[in-house]
C-alpha positions in Angstrom: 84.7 66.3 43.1 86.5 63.2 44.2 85.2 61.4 46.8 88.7 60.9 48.2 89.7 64.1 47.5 86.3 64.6 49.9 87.3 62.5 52.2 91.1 64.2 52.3 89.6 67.5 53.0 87.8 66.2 55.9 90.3 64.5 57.5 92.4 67.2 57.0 89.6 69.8 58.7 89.6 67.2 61.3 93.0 67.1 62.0 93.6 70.7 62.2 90.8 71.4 64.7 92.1 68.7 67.0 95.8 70.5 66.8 94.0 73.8 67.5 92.4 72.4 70.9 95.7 70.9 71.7 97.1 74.1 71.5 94.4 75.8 73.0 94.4 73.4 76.2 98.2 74.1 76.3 98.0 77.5 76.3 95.2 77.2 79.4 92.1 78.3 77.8 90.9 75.0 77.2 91.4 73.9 80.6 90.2 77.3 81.9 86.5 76.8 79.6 85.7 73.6 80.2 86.8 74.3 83.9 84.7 76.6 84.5 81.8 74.9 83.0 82.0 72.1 85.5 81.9 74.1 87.9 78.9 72.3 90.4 76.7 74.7 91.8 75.4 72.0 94.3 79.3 71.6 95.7 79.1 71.5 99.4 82.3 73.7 100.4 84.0 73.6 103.5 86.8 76.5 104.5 90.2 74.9 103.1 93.7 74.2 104.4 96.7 76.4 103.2 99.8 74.8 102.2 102.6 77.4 101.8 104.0 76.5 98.2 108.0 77.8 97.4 110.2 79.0 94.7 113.3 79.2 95.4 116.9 80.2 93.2 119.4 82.3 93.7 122.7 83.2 92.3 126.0 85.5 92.4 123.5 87.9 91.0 120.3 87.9 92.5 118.2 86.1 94.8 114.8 84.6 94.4 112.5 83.4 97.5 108.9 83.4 97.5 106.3 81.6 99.1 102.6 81.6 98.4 98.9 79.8 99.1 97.3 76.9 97.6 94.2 75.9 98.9 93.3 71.9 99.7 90.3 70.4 100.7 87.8 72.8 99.3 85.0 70.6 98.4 84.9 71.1 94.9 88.6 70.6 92.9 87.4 72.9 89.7 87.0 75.9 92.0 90.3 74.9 94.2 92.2 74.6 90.8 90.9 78.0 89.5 91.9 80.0 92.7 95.6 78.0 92.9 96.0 78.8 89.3 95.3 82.5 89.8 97.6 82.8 92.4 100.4 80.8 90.8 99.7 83.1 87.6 100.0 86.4 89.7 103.6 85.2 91.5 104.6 84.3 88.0 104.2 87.9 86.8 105.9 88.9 89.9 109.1 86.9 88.8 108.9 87.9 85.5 108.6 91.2 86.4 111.6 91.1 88.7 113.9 89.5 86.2 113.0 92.1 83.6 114.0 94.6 86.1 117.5 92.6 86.8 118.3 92.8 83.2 117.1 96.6 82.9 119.6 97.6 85.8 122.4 98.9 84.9 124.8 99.8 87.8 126.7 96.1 87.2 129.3 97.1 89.5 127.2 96.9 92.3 128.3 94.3 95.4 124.7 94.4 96.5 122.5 90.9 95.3 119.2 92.1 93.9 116.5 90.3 95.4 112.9 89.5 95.2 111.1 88.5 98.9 107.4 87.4 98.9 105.4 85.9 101.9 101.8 86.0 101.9 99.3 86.1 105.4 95.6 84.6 105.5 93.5 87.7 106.7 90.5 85.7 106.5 89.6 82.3 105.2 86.2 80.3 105.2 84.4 78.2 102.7 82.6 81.1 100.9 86.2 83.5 100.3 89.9 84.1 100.9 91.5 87.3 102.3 95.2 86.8 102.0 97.7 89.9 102.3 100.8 89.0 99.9 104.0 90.9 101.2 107.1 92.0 98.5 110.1 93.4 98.8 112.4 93.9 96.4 115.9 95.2 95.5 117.2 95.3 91.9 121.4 96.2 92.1 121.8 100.0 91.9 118.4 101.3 93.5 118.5 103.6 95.8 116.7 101.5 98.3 114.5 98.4 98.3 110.9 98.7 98.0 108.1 97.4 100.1 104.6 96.4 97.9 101.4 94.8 99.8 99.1 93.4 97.1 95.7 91.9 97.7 94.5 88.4 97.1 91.0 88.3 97.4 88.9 85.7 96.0 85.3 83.8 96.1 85.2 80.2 96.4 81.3 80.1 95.3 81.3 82.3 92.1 84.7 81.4 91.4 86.4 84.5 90.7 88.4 86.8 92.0 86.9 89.8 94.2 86.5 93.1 92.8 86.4 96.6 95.2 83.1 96.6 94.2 81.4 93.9 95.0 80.8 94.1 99.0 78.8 97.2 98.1 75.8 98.0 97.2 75.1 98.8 93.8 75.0 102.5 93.0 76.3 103.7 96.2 78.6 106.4 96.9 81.3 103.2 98.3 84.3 105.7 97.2 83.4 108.5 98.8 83.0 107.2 102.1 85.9 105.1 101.8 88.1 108.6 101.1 86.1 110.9 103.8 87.2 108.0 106.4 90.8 107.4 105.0 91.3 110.7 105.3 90.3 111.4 108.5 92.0 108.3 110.0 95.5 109.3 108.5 95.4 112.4 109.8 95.5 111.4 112.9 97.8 108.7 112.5 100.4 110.5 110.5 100.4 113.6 113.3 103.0 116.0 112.1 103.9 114.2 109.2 100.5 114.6 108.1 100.5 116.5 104.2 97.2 117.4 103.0 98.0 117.7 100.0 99.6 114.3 99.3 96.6 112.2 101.6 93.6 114.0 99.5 95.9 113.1 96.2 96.5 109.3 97.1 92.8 109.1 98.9 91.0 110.2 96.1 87.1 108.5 95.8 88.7 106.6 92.0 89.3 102.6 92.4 92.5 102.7 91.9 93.2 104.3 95.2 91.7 101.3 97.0 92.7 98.8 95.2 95.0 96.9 98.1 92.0 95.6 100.4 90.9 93.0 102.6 88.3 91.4 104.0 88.7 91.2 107.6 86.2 89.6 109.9 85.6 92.8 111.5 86.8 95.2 109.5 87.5 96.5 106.0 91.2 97.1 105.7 92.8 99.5 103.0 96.3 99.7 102.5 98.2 102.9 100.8 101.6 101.7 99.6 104.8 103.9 99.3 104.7 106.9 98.0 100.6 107.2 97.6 100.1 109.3 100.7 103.4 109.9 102.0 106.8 109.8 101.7 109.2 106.9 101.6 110.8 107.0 104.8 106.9 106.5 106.7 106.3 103.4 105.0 103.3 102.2 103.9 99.6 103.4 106.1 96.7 101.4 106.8 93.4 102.0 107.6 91.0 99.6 109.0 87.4 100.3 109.4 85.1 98.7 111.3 81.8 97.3 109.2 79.6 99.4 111.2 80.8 101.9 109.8 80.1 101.0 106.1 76.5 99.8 107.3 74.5 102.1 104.5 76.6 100.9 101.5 77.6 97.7 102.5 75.5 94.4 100.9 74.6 92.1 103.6 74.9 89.0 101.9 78.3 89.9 101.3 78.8 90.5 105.1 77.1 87.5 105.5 80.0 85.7 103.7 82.9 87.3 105.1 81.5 86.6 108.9 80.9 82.9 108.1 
């Protein structure tokens, strides 16, 4: 074969894998790899500031007005990028999500704004993890009533990830049950007589999903049942907090460790 026909070839292979990275990197998977793989293992992290980042719009139809975290002054800026970017990405699916709703709705003669509401608070914060309750309420025009969503933000600074239900307990351990038997008893008595048995042992079933809004107190391990998953609108959403003690036979204690810091 030619040798310039060669070279052609090559320069062409060459030219295609650079536009594949480019679009790659754009796309975030290229930044997310190589992120990732610089991640230092010898950073010395210190507990970061929060700065309260906004979006803001609103029109004759709807309103938009949310604020969220970013971390600063971590220690190590791969890890701080990787946690602001997973919180960015998870209020962006928010807003999508809202705006899809807003052009689903189909009372249009409503006087009502739709609106989406988000405000976040740190639960607990150090250089090893973030606890951070995220707040939204939202109203899309011809609802019956707005609805009130808590969401979980839970991350780890040092393995750079985001915290699973899973991983303050001990491997193998019955974490689900124990979580249910003491949900259950603690909503009885705070629910009284609006207390259904029924609807409590359906939302506080021992499955993840169930648990899936917690946070990592200093003290305490906090779980919180949204609308509807153990009662009734009108009650709001429940929370049960349990002190650490409690969870001493399941619960790892490096992990405890780490949230006491």
């Amino acid at each position: 074969m030619n040798r310039r026909l060669l070279l052609g070839a090559g320069g062409i292979i060459i030219i295609g894998l650079v536009v594949i990275a480019f679009g790659l990197r754009e796309n975030g998977w290229f930044r997310s790899y190589f992120q990732k793989s610089e991640i230092s293992k010898d950073a010395v992290l210190r507990t970061p500031e929060v700065e309260e980042a906004k979006i803001e719009e609103e029109t004759p139809q709807y309103k938009i007005d949310v604020s969220y975290p970013q971390f600063h002054n971590l220690g190590d800026p791969n890890r701080e990028a990787a946690a602001n970017n997973l919180v960015k990405e998870k209020i962006e699916k928010s807003i999508a999500a809202f705006r899809d709703a807003i052009r689903e709705a189909t009372d249009t003669f409503s006087t009502t704004k739709s609106e989406l509401l988000v405000s976040y608070k740190v639960v607990n914060l150090n250089s090893s993890i973030a606890s951070i309750l995220v707040s939204e309420y939202t109203y899309v025009e011809g609802a019956v009533h707005p609805l009130g969503l808590s969401s979980p933000f839970n991350y780890n600074f040092r393995d750079n990830r985001e915290i699973s239900l899973a991983d303050p307990f001990n491997p193998g351990s019955n974490y689900l049950s124990v979580l249910s038997d003491i949900s259950r008893a603690s909503l009885k008595r705070q629910l009284k007589e609006s207390y259904i048995q029924e609807s409590v042992e359906f939302g506080t079933e021992p499955r993840p999903e169930n648990f899936s809004v917690f946070f990592l107190d200093k003290d305490k391990f906090v779980v919180v049942f949204n609308v509807y998953q153990v009662i009734g609108y009108a009650a709001g959403s429940q929370t049960v907090e349990i002190p650490y003690e409690q969870l001493s036979g399941i619960l790892r204690q490096e992990w405890l460790e780490l949230i006491r810091q």
